[in-house]
C-alpha positions in Angstrom: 86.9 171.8 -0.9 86.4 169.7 -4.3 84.1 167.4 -6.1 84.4 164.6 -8.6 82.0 163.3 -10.6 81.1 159.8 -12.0 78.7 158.4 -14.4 77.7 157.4 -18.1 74.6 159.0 -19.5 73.0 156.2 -19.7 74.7 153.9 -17.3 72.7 152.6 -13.3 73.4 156.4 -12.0 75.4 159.2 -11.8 77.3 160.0 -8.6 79.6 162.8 -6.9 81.7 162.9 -3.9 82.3 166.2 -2.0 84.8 166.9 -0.1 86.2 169.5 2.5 82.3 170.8 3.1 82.6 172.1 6.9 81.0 170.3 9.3 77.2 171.6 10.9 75.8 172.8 7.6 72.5 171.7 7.7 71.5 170.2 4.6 68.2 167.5 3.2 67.6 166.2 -0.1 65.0 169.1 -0.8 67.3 171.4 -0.7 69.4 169.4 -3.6 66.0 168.3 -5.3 64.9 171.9 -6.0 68.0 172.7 -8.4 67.9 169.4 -10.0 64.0 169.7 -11.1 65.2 173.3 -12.4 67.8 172.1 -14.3 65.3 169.8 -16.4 62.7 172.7 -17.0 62.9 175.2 -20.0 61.6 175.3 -23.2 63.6 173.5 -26.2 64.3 170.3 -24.0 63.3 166.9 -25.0 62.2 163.6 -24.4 64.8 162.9 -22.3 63.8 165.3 -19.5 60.2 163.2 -19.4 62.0 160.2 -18.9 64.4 161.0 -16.0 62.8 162.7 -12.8 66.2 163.4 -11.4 66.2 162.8 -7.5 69.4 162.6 -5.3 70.2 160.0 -2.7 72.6 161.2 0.0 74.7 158.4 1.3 77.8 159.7 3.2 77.8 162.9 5.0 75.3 163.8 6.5 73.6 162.6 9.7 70.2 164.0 11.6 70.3 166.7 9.0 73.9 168.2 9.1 77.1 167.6 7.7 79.7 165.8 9.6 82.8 167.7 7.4 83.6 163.7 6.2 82.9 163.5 2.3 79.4 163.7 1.0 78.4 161.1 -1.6 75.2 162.6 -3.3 73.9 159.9 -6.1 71.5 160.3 -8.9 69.7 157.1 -10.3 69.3 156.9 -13.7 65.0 156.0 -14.6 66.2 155.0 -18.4 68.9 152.2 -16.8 66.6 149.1 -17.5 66.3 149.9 -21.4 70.0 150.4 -22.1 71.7 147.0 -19.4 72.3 145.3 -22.6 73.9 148.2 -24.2 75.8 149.6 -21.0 76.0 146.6 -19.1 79.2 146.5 -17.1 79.6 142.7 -17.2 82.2 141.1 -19.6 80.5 139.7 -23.2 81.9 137.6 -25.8 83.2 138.7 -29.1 79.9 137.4 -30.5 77.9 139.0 -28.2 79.9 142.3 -28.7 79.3 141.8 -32.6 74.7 141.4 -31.1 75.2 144.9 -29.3 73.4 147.6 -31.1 74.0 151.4 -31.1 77.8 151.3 -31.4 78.9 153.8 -32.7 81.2 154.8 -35.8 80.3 158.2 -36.7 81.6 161.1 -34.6 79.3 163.7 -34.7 80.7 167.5 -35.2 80.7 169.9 -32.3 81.5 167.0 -30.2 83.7 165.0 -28.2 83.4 161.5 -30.3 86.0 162.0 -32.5 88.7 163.3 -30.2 87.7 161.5 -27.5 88.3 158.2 -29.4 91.6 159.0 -30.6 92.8 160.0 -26.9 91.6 156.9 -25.3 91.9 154.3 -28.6 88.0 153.7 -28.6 86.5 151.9 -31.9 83.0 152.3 -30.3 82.6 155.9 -29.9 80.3 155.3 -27.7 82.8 154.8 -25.0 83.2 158.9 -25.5 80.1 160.4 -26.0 78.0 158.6 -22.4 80.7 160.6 -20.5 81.1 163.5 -22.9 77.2 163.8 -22.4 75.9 166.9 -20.4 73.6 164.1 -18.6 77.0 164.3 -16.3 75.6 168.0 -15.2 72.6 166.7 -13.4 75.2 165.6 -10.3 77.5 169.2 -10.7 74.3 170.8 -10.5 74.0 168.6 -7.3 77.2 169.8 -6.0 76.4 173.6 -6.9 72.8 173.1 -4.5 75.2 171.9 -1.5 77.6 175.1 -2.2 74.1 177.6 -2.6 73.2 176.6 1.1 76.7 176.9 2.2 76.7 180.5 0.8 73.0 181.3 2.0 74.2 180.6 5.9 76.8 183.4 4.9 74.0 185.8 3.8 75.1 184.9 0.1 72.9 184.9 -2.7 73.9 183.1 -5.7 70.7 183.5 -9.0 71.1 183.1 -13.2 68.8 184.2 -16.0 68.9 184.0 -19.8 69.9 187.3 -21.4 70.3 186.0 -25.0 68.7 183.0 -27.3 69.3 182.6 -30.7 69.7 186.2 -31.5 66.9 187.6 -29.5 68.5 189.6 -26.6 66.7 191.0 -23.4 66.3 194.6 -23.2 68.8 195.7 -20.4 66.5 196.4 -17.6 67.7 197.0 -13.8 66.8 194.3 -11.6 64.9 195.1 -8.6 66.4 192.5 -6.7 67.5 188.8 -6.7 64.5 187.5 -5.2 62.8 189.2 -8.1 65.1 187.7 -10.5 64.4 184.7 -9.5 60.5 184.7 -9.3 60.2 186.3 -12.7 62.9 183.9 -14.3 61.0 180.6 -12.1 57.9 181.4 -13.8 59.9 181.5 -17.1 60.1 179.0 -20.0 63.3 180.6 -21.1 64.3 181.8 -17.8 64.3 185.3 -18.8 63.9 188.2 -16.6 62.4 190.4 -19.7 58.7 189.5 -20.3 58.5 191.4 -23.5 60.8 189.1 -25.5 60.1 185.9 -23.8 57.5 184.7 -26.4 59.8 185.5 -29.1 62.8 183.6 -27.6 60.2 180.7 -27.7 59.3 181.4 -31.6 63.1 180.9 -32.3 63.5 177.8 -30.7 60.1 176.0 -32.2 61.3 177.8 -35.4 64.8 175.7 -34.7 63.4 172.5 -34.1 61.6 172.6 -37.2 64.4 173.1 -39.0 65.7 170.3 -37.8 68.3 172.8 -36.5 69.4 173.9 -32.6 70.8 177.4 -31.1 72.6 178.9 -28.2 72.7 182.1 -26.2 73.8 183.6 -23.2 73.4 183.1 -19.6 74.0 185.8 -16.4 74.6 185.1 -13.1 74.7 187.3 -10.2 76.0 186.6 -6.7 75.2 189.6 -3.9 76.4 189.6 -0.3 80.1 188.3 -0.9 82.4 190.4 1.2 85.2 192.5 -0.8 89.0 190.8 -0.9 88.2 187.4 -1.7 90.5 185.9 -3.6 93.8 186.9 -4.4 96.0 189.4 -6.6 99.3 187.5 -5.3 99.2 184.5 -7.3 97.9 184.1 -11.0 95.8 180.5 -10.0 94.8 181.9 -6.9 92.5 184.7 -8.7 88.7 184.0 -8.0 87.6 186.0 -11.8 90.1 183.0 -13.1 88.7 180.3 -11.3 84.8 181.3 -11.8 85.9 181.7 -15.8 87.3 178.2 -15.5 84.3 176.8 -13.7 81.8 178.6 -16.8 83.8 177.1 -19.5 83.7 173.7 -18.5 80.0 173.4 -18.6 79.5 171.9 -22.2 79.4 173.9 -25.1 80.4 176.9 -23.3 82.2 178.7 -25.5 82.9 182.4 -23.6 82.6 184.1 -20.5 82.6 187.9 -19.5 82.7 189.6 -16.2 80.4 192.7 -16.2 80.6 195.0 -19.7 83.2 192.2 -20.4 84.1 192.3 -24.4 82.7 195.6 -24.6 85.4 197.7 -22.2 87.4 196.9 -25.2 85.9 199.5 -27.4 85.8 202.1 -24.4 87.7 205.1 -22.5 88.5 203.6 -19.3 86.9 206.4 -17.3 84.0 204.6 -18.6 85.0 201.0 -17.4 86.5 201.6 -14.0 83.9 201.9 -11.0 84.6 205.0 -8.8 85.2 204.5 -5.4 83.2 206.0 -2.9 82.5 205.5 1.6 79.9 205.9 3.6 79.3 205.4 7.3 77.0 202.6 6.9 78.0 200.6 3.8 82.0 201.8 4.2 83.2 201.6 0.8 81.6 201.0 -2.0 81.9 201.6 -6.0 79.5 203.9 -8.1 79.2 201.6 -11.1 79.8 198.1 -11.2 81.5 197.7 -15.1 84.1 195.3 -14.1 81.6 192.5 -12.4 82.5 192.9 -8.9 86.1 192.0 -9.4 89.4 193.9 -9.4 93.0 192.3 -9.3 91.7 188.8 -8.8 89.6 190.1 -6.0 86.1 190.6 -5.0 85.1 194.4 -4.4 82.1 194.1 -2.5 79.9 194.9 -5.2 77.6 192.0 -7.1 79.8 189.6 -8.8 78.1 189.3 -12.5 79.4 187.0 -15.0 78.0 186.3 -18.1 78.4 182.8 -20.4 77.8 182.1 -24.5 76.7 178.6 -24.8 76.9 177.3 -28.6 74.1 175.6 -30.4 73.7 171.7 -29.5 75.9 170.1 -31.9 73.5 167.4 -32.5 70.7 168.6 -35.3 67.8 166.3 -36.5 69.4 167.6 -39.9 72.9 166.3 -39.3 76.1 167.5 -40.3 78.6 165.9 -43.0 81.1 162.9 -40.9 83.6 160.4 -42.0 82.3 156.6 -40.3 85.9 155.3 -38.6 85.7 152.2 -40.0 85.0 152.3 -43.5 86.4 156.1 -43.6 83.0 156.9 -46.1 81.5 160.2 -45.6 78.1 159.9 -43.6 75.7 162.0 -42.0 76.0 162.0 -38.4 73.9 159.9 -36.2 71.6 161.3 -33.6 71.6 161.1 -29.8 69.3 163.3 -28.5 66.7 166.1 -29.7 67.3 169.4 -27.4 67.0 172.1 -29.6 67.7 174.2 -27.1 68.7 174.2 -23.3 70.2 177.5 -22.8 67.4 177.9 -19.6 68.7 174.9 -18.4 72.6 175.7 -18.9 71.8 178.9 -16.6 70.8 176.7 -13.7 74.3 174.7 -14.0 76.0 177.8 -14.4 74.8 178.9 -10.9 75.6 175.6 -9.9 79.3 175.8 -11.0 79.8 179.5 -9.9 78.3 178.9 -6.4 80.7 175.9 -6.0 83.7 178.1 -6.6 82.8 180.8 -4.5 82.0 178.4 -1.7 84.9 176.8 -2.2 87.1 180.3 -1.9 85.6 181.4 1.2 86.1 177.7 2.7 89.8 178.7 2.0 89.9 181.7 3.0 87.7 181.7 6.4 88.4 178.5 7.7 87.8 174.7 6.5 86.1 172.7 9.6 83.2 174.2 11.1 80.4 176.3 10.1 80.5 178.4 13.5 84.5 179.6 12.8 83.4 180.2 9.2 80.2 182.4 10.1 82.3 184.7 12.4 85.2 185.3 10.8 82.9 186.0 7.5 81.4 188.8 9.5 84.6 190.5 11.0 85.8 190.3 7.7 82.8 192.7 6.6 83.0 194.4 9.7 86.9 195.1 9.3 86.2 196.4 5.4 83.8 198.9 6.8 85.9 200.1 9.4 89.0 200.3 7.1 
Protein backbone atom coordinates (compact mmCIF):
# COMPACT_ATOMS: atom_id res chain seq x y z
CA UNK A 1 0.00 0.00 0.00
CA UNK A 2 1.65 3.46 -1.16
CA UNK A 3 0.92 6.86 -2.44
CA UNK A 4 2.63 9.34 -4.74
CA UNK A 5 1.99 12.67 -4.99
CA UNK A 6 1.99 15.36 -7.81
CA UNK A 7 1.57 18.98 -8.17
CA UNK A 8 3.07 22.62 -8.06
CA UNK A 9 1.65 24.99 -5.62
CA UNK A 10 0.48 26.95 -7.83
CA UNK A 11 0.14 24.83 -10.89
CA UNK A 12 -3.95 23.45 -12.58
CA UNK A 13 -4.11 20.94 -9.40
CA UNK A 14 -2.55 18.74 -7.18
CA UNK A 15 -3.08 14.94 -7.54
CA UNK A 16 -2.30 11.49 -5.69
CA UNK A 17 -2.47 7.98 -6.72
CA UNK A 18 -3.17 5.21 -4.15
CA UNK A 19 -2.34 2.15 -4.37
CA UNK A 20 -2.81 -1.50 -2.77
CA UNK A 21 -6.10 0.01 -0.83
CA UNK A 22 -8.24 -3.38 -0.42
CA UNK A 23 -11.09 -3.73 -2.27
CA UNK A 24 -14.94 -3.05 -0.55
CA UNK A 25 -13.93 -0.17 1.57
CA UNK A 26 -16.60 2.12 1.29
CA UNK A 27 -15.49 5.43 0.64
CA UNK A 28 -17.25 9.24 -0.86
CA UNK A 29 -15.68 12.49 -1.29
CA UNK A 30 -17.13 13.67 2.23
CA UNK A 31 -15.38 11.53 3.88
CA UNK A 32 -12.02 13.06 2.12
CA UNK A 33 -13.56 16.64 2.18
CA UNK A 34 -13.89 16.73 5.99
CA UNK A 35 -9.94 16.47 6.62
CA UNK A 36 -9.16 18.72 3.80
CA UNK A 37 -11.44 21.76 5.14
CA UNK A 38 -9.53 20.92 8.62
CA UNK A 39 -6.39 21.23 7.33
CA UNK A 40 -7.09 24.98 6.11
CA UNK A 41 -8.58 26.06 9.60
CA UNK A 42 -6.48 27.48 12.53
CA UNK A 43 -5.43 30.59 13.55
CA UNK A 44 -2.05 32.15 12.08
CA UNK A 45 -3.01 31.06 8.35
CA UNK A 46 -3.36 33.40 5.55
CA UNK A 47 -4.72 34.61 2.55
CA UNK A 48 -4.02 31.67 0.90
CA UNK A 49 -6.47 29.52 2.75
CA UNK A 50 -9.40 32.21 1.54
CA UNK A 51 -8.49 31.68 -1.83
CA UNK A 52 -8.40 27.83 -2.20
CA UNK A 53 -11.59 25.84 -0.93
CA UNK A 54 -9.78 22.57 -1.24
CA UNK A 55 -12.30 19.85 -2.63
CA UNK A 56 -11.17 16.37 -4.01
CA UNK A 57 -12.34 14.74 -7.19
CA UNK A 58 -12.09 10.89 -7.15
CA UNK A 59 -11.37 9.62 -10.56
CA UNK A 60 -10.14 5.91 -10.38
CA UNK A 61 -11.16 3.61 -7.73
CA UNK A 62 -13.98 3.75 -6.69
CA UNK A 63 -17.37 2.75 -8.12
CA UNK A 64 -21.10 2.86 -6.40
CA UNK A 65 -19.29 3.90 -3.32
CA UNK A 66 -16.49 1.27 -2.70
CA UNK A 67 -13.17 0.62 -3.72
CA UNK A 68 -12.45 -1.77 -6.32
CA UNK A 69 -8.54 -2.60 -4.78
CA UNK A 70 -7.36 -0.96 -8.48
CA UNK A 71 -5.46 2.44 -7.73
CA UNK A 72 -7.30 5.41 -6.48
CA UNK A 73 -6.63 8.75 -8.17
CA UNK A 74 -7.92 11.48 -5.71
CA UNK A 75 -7.32 15.12 -7.42
CA UNK A 76 -7.34 18.56 -5.93
CA UNK A 77 -8.07 21.61 -8.30
CA UNK A 78 -6.21 24.43 -7.70
CA UNK A 79 -8.97 27.96 -7.37
CA UNK A 80 -5.72 30.34 -7.78
CA UNK A 81 -4.74 28.43 -11.36
CA UNK A 82 -6.16 31.26 -13.63
CA UNK A 83 -3.97 34.11 -12.05
CA UNK A 84 -0.65 32.27 -12.23
CA UNK A 85 -1.08 30.30 -16.42
CA UNK A 86 1.29 32.80 -17.49
CA UNK A 87 3.67 32.18 -14.77
CA UNK A 88 3.14 28.27 -14.50
CA UNK A 89 2.01 27.67 -17.78
CA UNK A 90 3.20 24.25 -19.02
CA UNK A 91 3.47 25.22 -22.71
CA UNK A 92 6.93 26.03 -24.24
CA UNK A 93 7.81 30.06 -24.47
CA UNK A 94 10.48 31.90 -26.28
CA UNK A 95 13.58 33.27 -24.81
CA UNK A 96 11.87 36.65 -24.97
CA UNK A 97 8.89 35.62 -23.52
CA UNK A 98 10.91 33.76 -20.71
CA UNK A 99 12.89 37.20 -20.27
CA UNK A 100 8.38 38.97 -19.95
CA UNK A 101 7.70 36.24 -17.09
CA UNK A 102 7.58 37.88 -13.71
CA UNK A 103 8.19 36.40 -10.27
CA UNK A 104 11.35 34.37 -11.08
CA UNK A 105 13.14 33.90 -8.69
CA UNK A 106 16.85 34.54 -7.61
CA UNK A 107 16.84 34.77 -3.98
CA UNK A 108 16.64 31.51 -1.92
CA UNK A 109 15.00 32.16 1.11
CA UNK A 110 16.64 30.60 4.45
CA UNK A 111 14.86 27.66 6.10
CA UNK A 112 14.05 26.51 2.80
CA UNK A 113 14.47 24.32 -0.05
CA UNK A 114 15.42 27.12 -2.85
CA UNK A 115 18.79 27.05 -2.55
CA UNK A 116 19.57 23.39 -2.36
CA UNK A 117 16.98 22.49 -4.37
CA UNK A 118 18.47 24.58 -7.25
CA UNK A 119 21.88 23.23 -6.94
CA UNK A 120 20.53 19.48 -7.05
CA UNK A 121 18.39 19.89 -10.06
CA UNK A 122 20.65 22.96 -11.94
CA UNK A 123 17.57 25.48 -11.68
CA UNK A 124 18.46 29.40 -12.34
CA UNK A 125 14.68 30.13 -11.50
CA UNK A 126 14.25 28.97 -8.09
CA UNK A 127 11.06 28.88 -8.59
CA UNK A 128 11.31 25.51 -10.27
CA UNK A 129 12.08 24.43 -6.30
CA UNK A 130 10.05 26.21 -4.13
CA UNK A 131 6.13 25.32 -6.12
CA UNK A 132 7.11 21.68 -5.18
CA UNK A 133 9.06 22.37 -2.02
CA UNK A 134 5.67 24.19 -0.94
CA UNK A 135 3.53 22.52 1.89
CA UNK A 136 0.53 23.42 -0.66
CA UNK A 137 1.72 19.64 -1.70
CA UNK A 138 0.10 18.46 1.85
CA UNK A 139 -3.42 19.36 0.89
CA UNK A 140 -3.39 15.79 -1.37
CA UNK A 141 -1.25 13.61 1.66
CA UNK A 142 -3.73 14.87 3.83
CA UNK A 143 -6.11 13.36 1.11
CA UNK A 144 -4.37 10.17 1.25
CA UNK A 145 -4.33 10.12 5.27
CA UNK A 146 -8.68 10.60 5.07
CA UNK A 147 -8.71 7.37 2.77
CA UNK A 148 -6.27 5.42 5.49
CA UNK A 149 -8.60 7.04 8.68
CA UNK A 150 -11.70 5.10 7.09
CA UNK A 151 -9.74 2.15 6.39
CA UNK A 152 -8.64 2.08 10.14
CA UNK A 153 -12.25 3.11 11.45
CA UNK A 154 -13.80 -0.28 9.68
CA UNK A 155 -11.05 -1.86 12.06
CA UNK A 156 -12.41 -0.18 15.15
CA UNK A 157 -9.28 2.22 14.88
CA UNK A 158 -9.21 5.58 15.94
CA UNK A 159 -6.63 7.89 14.68
CA UNK A 160 -7.03 12.06 16.42
CA UNK A 161 -4.13 15.09 16.82
CA UNK A 162 -4.10 18.21 18.93
CA UNK A 163 -1.59 21.06 19.54
CA UNK A 164 0.33 20.62 22.83
CA UNK A 165 2.83 23.52 22.22
CA UNK A 166 2.99 27.08 20.23
CA UNK A 167 5.53 29.42 20.40
CA UNK A 168 6.51 28.63 23.96
CA UNK A 169 3.13 28.42 25.41
CA UNK A 170 2.60 24.75 26.41
CA UNK A 171 -0.78 22.94 27.43
CA UNK A 172 -1.04 21.98 30.98
CA UNK A 173 -0.83 18.03 30.82
CA UNK A 174 -4.40 17.10 31.38
CA UNK A 175 -5.79 13.35 30.95
CA UNK A 176 -7.94 13.06 28.09
CA UNK A 177 -11.33 11.72 28.64
CA UNK A 178 -11.39 10.19 25.41
CA UNK A 179 -10.73 10.63 21.63
CA UNK A 180 -14.03 11.67 20.75
CA UNK A 181 -13.47 14.29 23.37
CA UNK A 182 -10.20 15.25 21.95
CA UNK A 183 -11.56 15.85 19.01
CA UNK A 184 -14.70 18.03 19.89
CA UNK A 185 -12.70 20.23 22.19
CA UNK A 186 -9.72 20.56 19.66
CA UNK A 187 -12.69 21.01 16.41
CA UNK A 188 -14.02 23.91 18.19
CA UNK A 189 -10.38 25.10 18.56
CA UNK A 190 -8.52 27.92 16.76
CA UNK A 191 -5.25 26.37 17.76
CA UNK A 192 -6.48 22.96 18.00
CA UNK A 193 -5.74 22.63 21.59
CA UNK A 194 -7.33 20.34 23.99
CA UNK A 195 -6.49 22.90 27.00
CA UNK A 196 -8.96 25.76 27.13
CA UNK A 197 -7.00 27.77 29.68
CA UNK A 198 -4.10 28.57 27.33
CA UNK A 199 -5.85 28.73 24.12
CA UNK A 200 -6.23 32.55 24.10
CA UNK A 201 -2.73 32.98 24.93
CA UNK A 202 -1.43 30.60 22.11
CA UNK A 203 -3.47 33.07 19.99
CA UNK A 204 -1.68 36.30 21.69
CA UNK A 205 1.62 34.76 20.48
CA UNK A 206 0.81 34.30 17.12
CA UNK A 207 -0.91 37.91 16.47
CA UNK A 208 2.05 39.09 18.64
CA UNK A 209 4.28 37.13 15.71
CA UNK A 210 2.67 38.51 12.83
CA UNK A 211 3.25 41.89 14.01
CA UNK A 212 6.62 41.38 14.24
CA UNK A 213 6.70 40.54 11.04
CA UNK A 214 8.05 37.31 12.57
CA UNK A 215 6.50 33.35 12.54
CA UNK A 216 6.73 30.40 15.25
CA UNK A 217 6.43 26.71 15.61
CA UNK A 218 5.32 24.14 18.19
CA UNK A 219 4.32 20.80 18.79
CA UNK A 220 1.73 18.50 17.67
CA UNK A 221 0.28 14.97 19.46
CA UNK A 222 -1.28 12.36 17.94
CA UNK A 223 -2.98 9.45 19.40
CA UNK A 224 -4.18 6.28 17.69
CA UNK A 225 -6.46 3.79 20.13
CA UNK A 226 -7.78 0.35 19.13
CA UNK A 227 -4.61 -0.98 17.21
CA UNK A 228 -4.10 -4.57 18.20
CA UNK A 229 -0.55 -5.38 20.07
CA UNK A 230 2.31 -6.99 17.60
CA UNK A 231 2.15 -4.94 14.77
CA UNK A 232 5.08 -4.43 13.20
CA UNK A 233 8.15 -6.11 13.59
CA UNK A 234 11.32 -6.48 15.96
CA UNK A 235 13.03 -8.83 13.16
CA UNK A 236 14.03 -6.32 10.71
CA UNK A 237 15.40 -2.73 11.44
CA UNK A 238 12.95 -1.08 8.26
CA UNK A 239 10.27 -3.24 9.19
CA UNK A 240 9.79 -1.45 12.69
CA UNK A 241 6.33 0.54 12.73
CA UNK A 242 7.99 3.39 15.61
CA UNK A 243 10.59 3.82 12.53
CA UNK A 244 8.30 4.13 9.83
CA UNK A 245 5.61 6.50 11.80
CA UNK A 246 8.93 8.72 12.77
CA UNK A 247 9.71 8.71 9.09
CA UNK A 248 6.26 9.53 8.04
CA UNK A 249 6.31 12.84 10.95
CA UNK A 250 9.54 14.10 9.58
CA UNK A 251 8.69 14.44 6.22
CA UNK A 252 5.84 16.75 6.78
CA UNK A 253 7.63 20.24 6.22
CA UNK A 254 9.48 21.84 8.72
CA UNK A 255 9.30 19.04 11.02
CA UNK A 256 12.14 19.05 12.73
CA UNK A 257 11.58 16.12 15.79
CA UNK A 258 9.51 13.46 16.82
CA UNK A 259 9.02 11.53 20.15
CA UNK A 260 7.08 8.51 21.08
CA UNK A 261 5.36 8.96 24.54
CA UNK A 262 7.86 10.69 27.43
CA UNK A 263 10.23 10.57 24.35
CA UNK A 264 13.39 13.01 25.07
CA UNK A 265 12.56 12.99 28.53
CA UNK A 266 13.25 8.94 29.46
CA UNK A 267 16.70 10.28 28.87
CA UNK A 268 17.01 12.05 32.14
CA UNK A 269 15.11 9.00 34.07
CA UNK A 270 15.51 5.55 36.05
CA UNK A 271 14.06 3.16 33.79
CA UNK A 272 11.70 1.75 36.34
CA UNK A 273 10.21 5.01 35.64
CA UNK A 274 10.00 4.59 31.74
CA UNK A 275 9.14 1.02 31.20
CA UNK A 276 5.19 0.20 31.39
CA UNK A 277 4.48 -2.79 33.78
CA UNK A 278 2.78 -5.58 32.49
CA UNK A 279 -0.32 -6.67 33.76
CA UNK A 280 -3.68 -9.47 32.49
CA UNK A 281 -6.92 -9.52 33.11
CA UNK A 282 -9.74 -11.76 31.96
CA UNK A 283 -11.37 -9.31 29.88
CA UNK A 284 -8.74 -6.95 28.42
CA UNK A 285 -5.85 -9.94 28.60
CA UNK A 286 -2.76 -8.07 28.79
CA UNK A 287 -2.34 -4.88 29.17
CA UNK A 288 0.49 -2.19 30.55
CA UNK A 289 0.08 0.05 33.71
CA UNK A 290 1.62 3.18 32.23
CA UNK A 291 2.01 3.98 28.74
CA UNK A 292 5.74 5.99 28.81
CA UNK A 293 7.00 4.38 25.81
CA UNK A 294 3.96 5.44 23.29
CA UNK A 295 2.41 2.17 22.76
CA UNK A 296 5.56 0.68 21.18
CA UNK A 297 8.17 -1.81 22.31
CA UNK A 298 10.82 -3.57 19.92
CA UNK A 299 9.34 -2.07 16.79
CA UNK A 300 6.02 -3.40 17.90
CA UNK A 301 2.68 -2.10 18.92
CA UNK A 302 1.69 -3.14 22.67
CA UNK A 303 -1.87 -2.71 22.66
CA UNK A 304 -1.80 0.32 24.38
CA UNK A 305 -2.58 4.00 22.57
CA UNK A 306 0.10 4.71 20.15
CA UNK A 307 1.18 8.59 21.08
CA UNK A 308 3.63 10.35 19.10
CA UNK A 309 4.55 13.73 19.34
CA UNK A 310 6.09 16.23 16.40
CA UNK A 311 8.26 19.88 16.80
CA UNK A 312 7.38 21.84 13.71
CA UNK A 313 9.88 24.90 13.28
CA UNK A 314 8.80 28.45 12.67
CA UNK A 315 7.76 29.18 8.83
CA UNK A 316 10.88 30.19 7.28
CA UNK A 317 9.34 32.86 5.44
CA UNK A 318 8.93 36.22 7.72
CA UNK A 319 7.37 39.59 6.49
CA UNK A 320 10.85 40.74 8.02
CA UNK A 321 13.14 38.64 5.93
CA UNK A 322 16.26 37.16 6.53
CA UNK A 323 19.83 38.08 5.06
CA UNK A 324 20.30 35.99 1.22
CA UNK A 325 22.88 36.11 -1.52
CA UNK A 326 20.59 36.71 -5.16
CA UNK A 327 22.29 33.71 -7.59
CA UNK A 328 22.91 35.83 -10.21
CA UNK A 329 24.64 38.84 -9.21
CA UNK A 330 25.90 36.91 -5.83
CA UNK A 331 24.80 40.56 -3.87
CA UNK A 332 23.49 40.12 -0.48
CA UNK A 333 19.56 40.66 -0.44
CA UNK A 334 16.77 40.25 1.81
CA UNK A 335 14.74 37.40 0.97
CA UNK A 336 11.70 37.61 -1.06
CA UNK A 337 8.28 36.65 0.29
CA UNK A 338 5.95 33.88 -0.79
CA UNK A 339 3.40 33.57 1.56
CA UNK A 340 2.20 35.20 5.06
CA UNK A 341 1.41 32.14 7.60
CA UNK A 342 2.66 33.16 10.66
CA UNK A 343 1.74 30.18 11.99
CA UNK A 344 0.13 26.75 10.95
CA UNK A 345 1.03 24.55 13.67
CA UNK A 346 -3.08 23.65 14.06
CA UNK A 347 -3.01 22.84 10.61
CA UNK A 348 0.35 20.67 10.65
CA UNK A 349 -1.57 18.54 13.41
CA UNK A 350 -4.25 17.61 10.91
CA UNK A 351 -1.39 16.32 8.26
CA UNK A 352 0.22 14.68 10.97
CA UNK A 353 -2.79 12.49 11.54
CA UNK A 354 -2.93 12.19 8.00
CA UNK A 355 0.59 10.81 7.64
CA UNK A 356 0.44 8.61 10.82
CA UNK A 357 -2.94 6.98 9.75
CA UNK A 358 -1.45 6.22 6.37
CA UNK A 359 1.37 4.21 7.89
CA UNK A 360 -0.60 2.41 10.20
CA UNK A 361 -3.06 1.43 7.47
CA UNK A 362 -0.55 0.67 5.43
CA UNK A 363 1.12 -1.92 8.26
CA UNK A 364 -1.93 -3.72 8.96
CA UNK A 365 -2.66 -4.01 5.08
CA UNK A 366 0.67 -6.04 5.31
CA UNK A 367 0.26 -7.70 7.99
CA UNK A 368 -3.57 -8.95 7.68
CA UNK A 369 -4.01 -9.35 4.19
CA UNK A 370 -3.88 -7.01 0.98
CA UNK A 371 -7.20 -7.64 -1.19
CA UNK A 372 -10.35 -7.53 0.52
CA UNK A 373 -11.74 -5.77 3.40
CA UNK A 374 -13.80 -8.99 4.64
CA UNK A 375 -10.20 -11.16 5.05
CA UNK A 376 -8.76 -8.07 6.60
CA UNK A 377 -11.71 -7.47 9.24
CA UNK A 378 -11.40 -11.14 10.44
CA UNK A 379 -8.11 -11.83 10.77
CA UNK A 380 -7.87 -8.20 12.67
CA UNK A 381 -10.15 -9.64 15.24
CA UNK A 382 -8.51 -13.19 15.77
CA UNK A 383 -5.57 -11.37 16.05
CA UNK A 384 -7.05 -9.48 19.18
CA UNK A 385 -8.80 -12.43 20.12
CA UNK A 386 -5.57 -14.67 20.04
CA UNK A 387 -3.57 -11.75 22.28
CA UNK A 388 -6.21 -12.17 24.90
CA UNK A 389 -6.17 -15.64 25.03
CA UNK A 390 -2.26 -15.85 25.04
Amino acid sequence: MRYLTAGESHGPQLTTILEGVPAGLPLTVDDINEDLARRQKGHGRGRRMQIEKDTVQILSGVRHGYTLGSPITLAVVNDDWKHWTKIMGIEAISDEAQEEVKRKVTKPRPGHADLNGAIKYGHRDMRNVLERSSARETTVRVAAGAVARKFLAELGIVVAGHVTEIGGVKAAPKEIKSLRDLKEKTEASPVRCYDKVVEQEMMDAIDTAKQNGDSIGGIVEVIVEGIPAGVGSYVHYDRKLDAKLAAAVMSINAFKGVEFGVGFKAASLPGSKVHDEIAWSEERGYYRLSNNLGGFEGGMTTGMPIVVKGVMKPIPTLYKPLQSVDIDTKEPFQASIERSDSCAVPAASVVAEAVVAFEIAKAIVEQFGQDQMNSIRENVQRMREDARRF
